[in-house]
C-alpha positions in Angstrom: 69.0 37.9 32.5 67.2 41.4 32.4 69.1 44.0 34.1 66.6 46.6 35.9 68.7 49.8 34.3 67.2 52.2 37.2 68.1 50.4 40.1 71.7 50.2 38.6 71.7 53.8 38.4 70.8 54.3 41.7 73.3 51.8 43.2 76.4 53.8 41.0 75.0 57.2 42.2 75.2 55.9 45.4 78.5 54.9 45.4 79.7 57.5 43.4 78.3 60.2 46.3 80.0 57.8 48.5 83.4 58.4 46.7 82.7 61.7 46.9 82.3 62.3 50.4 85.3 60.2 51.2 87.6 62.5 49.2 86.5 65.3 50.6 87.7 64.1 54.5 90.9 64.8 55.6 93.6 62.0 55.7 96.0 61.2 58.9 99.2 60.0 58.6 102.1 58.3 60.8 103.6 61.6 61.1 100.3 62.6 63.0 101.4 60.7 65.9 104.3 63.3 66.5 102.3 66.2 65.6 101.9 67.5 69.4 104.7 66.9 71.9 101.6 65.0 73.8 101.1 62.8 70.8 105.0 61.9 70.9 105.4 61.2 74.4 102.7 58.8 74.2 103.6 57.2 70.4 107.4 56.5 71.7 106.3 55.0 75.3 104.1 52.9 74.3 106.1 51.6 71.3 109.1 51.1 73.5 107.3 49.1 75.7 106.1 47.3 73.0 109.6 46.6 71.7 110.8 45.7 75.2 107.9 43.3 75.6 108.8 41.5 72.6 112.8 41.0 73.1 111.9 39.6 76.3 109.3 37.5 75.7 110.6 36.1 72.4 114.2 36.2 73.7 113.0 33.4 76.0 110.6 31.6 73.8 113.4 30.9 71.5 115.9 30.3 74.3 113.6 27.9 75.7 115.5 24.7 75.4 118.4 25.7 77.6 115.6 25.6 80.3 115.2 22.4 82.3 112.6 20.0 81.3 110.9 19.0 78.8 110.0 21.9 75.7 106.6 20.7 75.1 105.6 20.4 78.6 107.3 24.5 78.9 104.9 25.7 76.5 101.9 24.1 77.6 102.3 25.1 81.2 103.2 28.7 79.3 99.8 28.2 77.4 98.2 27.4 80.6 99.4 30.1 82.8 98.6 32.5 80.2 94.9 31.6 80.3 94.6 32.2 83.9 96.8 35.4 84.5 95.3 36.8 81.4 91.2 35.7 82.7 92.2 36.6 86.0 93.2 40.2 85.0 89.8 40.8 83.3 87.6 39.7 86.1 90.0 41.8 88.6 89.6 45.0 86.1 85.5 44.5 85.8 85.5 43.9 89.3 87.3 46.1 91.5 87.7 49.8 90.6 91.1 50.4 91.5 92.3 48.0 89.6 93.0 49.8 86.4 95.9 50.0 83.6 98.9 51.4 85.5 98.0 48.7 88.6 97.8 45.8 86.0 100.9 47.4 84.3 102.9 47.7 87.5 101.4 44.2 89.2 102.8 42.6 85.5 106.3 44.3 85.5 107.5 43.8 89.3 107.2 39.8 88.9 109.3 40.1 85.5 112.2 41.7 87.5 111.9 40.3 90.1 112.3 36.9 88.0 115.0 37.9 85.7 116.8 39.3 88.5 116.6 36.2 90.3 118.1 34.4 86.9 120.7 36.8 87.0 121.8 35.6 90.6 121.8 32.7 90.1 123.7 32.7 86.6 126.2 34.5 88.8 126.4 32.6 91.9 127.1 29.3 89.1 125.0 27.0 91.1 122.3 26.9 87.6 122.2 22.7 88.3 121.4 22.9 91.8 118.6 26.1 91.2 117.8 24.5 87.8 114.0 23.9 88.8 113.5 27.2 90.4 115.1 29.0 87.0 112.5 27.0 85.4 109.4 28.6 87.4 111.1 31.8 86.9 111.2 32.3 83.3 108.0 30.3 82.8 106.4 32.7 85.1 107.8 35.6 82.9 107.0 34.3 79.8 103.1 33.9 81.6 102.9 36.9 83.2 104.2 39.1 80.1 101.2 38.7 77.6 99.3 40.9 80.1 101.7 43.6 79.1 101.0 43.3 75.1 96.9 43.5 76.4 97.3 46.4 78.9 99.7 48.7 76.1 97.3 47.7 73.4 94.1 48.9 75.7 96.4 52.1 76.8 97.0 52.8 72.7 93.7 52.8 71.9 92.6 55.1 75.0 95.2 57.9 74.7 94.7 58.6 71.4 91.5 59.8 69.2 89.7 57.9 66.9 91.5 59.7 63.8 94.6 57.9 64.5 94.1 55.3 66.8 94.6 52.7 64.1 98.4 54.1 62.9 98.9 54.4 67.1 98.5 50.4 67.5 100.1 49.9 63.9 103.6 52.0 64.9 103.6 49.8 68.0 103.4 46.5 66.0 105.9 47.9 63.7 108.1 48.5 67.0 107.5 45.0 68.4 108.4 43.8 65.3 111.5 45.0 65.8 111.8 43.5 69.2 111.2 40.2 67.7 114.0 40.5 65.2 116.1 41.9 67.6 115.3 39.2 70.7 117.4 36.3 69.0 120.0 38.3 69.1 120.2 38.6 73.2 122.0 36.1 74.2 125.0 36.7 71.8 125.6 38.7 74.7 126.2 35.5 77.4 129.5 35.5 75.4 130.7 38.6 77.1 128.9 38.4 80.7 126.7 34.7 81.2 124.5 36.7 83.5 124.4 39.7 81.2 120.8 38.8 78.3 119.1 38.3 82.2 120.5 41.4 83.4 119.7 43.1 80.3 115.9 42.2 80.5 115.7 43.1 83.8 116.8 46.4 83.4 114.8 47.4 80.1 
């Protein structure tokens, strides 16, 4: 098989100008996110809510056969509630204008507190047979309601920041809700001091 020696040329020039014009732009690192106290603010908020997001969520999901009922049946009502809070949300935000990120943001975290905090009185009162099936809607309902967080700080990431770094914005905050996963297990080590306390913990973070 003939080679056509001119058109290779051309395709080597080309990406050899190519190579050329990539070396010449400048390169962004991590430490660009902290290069302006603007920059900062936004890199560690959003990254701690990431982390947040994750012990919670994954401090449940891994929790989730101390809750009553069947595991299975859990995750697919999880599954299911997930579909319509998340679909929900997006028809709200292309529909009505006031409905933007810190409404969605705020609409998603009062529910979480206000279900964790219910956990926590209820861990504290000692009735969790009698309340069993009303725990059960309440950290179902958290673990539901709590993957519109992950959407709205991963929308919010890419906004605030430009184009330049926007990719090492949204890879920091995986690397931070990494963290949160490793970290969630570890939550309710702390039933062994207070029972309440893993609740109380997530609903004050």
């Amino acid at each position: 098989m003939e080679v056509d020696e001119a058109q290779l040329n051309a395709i080597l020039e080309k990406e050899h100008q190519i190579l050329l014009e990539s070396s010449g732009k400048k390169h962004y690192h991590f430490i660009h996110l902290f290069y302006t106290w603007k920059f900062t603010s936004y890199t560690l908020v959003i990254a701690f809510s990431f982390m947040v997001t994750s012990i919670v969520n994954y401090g449940l999901l891994f929790n989730m056969e101390k809750v009553s009922g069947s595991i299975f049946w859990n995750s697919a009502y999880i599954g299911i509630l997930r579909y319509i809070i998340n679909l929900s949300a997006g028809l709200l935000d292309y529909n009505i204008k006031w409905v933007g990120r810190k409404v969605m943001h705020l609409a998603t975290f009062l529910p979480i507190i206000a279900c964790t905090t219910f956990i926590v009185f209820v861990n504290m009162t000692g009735e969790t047979y009698e309340l069993a099936a009303y725990s059960r809607i309440a950290i179902l309902g958290v673990c539901a309601v709590i993957s519109q967080i992950y959407i709205t700080n991963g929308v919010v990431s890419n906004e605030l920041f430009p184009t330049s770094i926007r990719n090492l914005s949204y890879a920091f905050s995986q690397l931070t809700s990494r963290l949160g996963v490793v970290i969630s297990p570890q939550l309710f080590y702390l039933a062994d001091i207070w029972t309440p306390l893993p609740y109380f913990t997530m609903s004050h973070s």
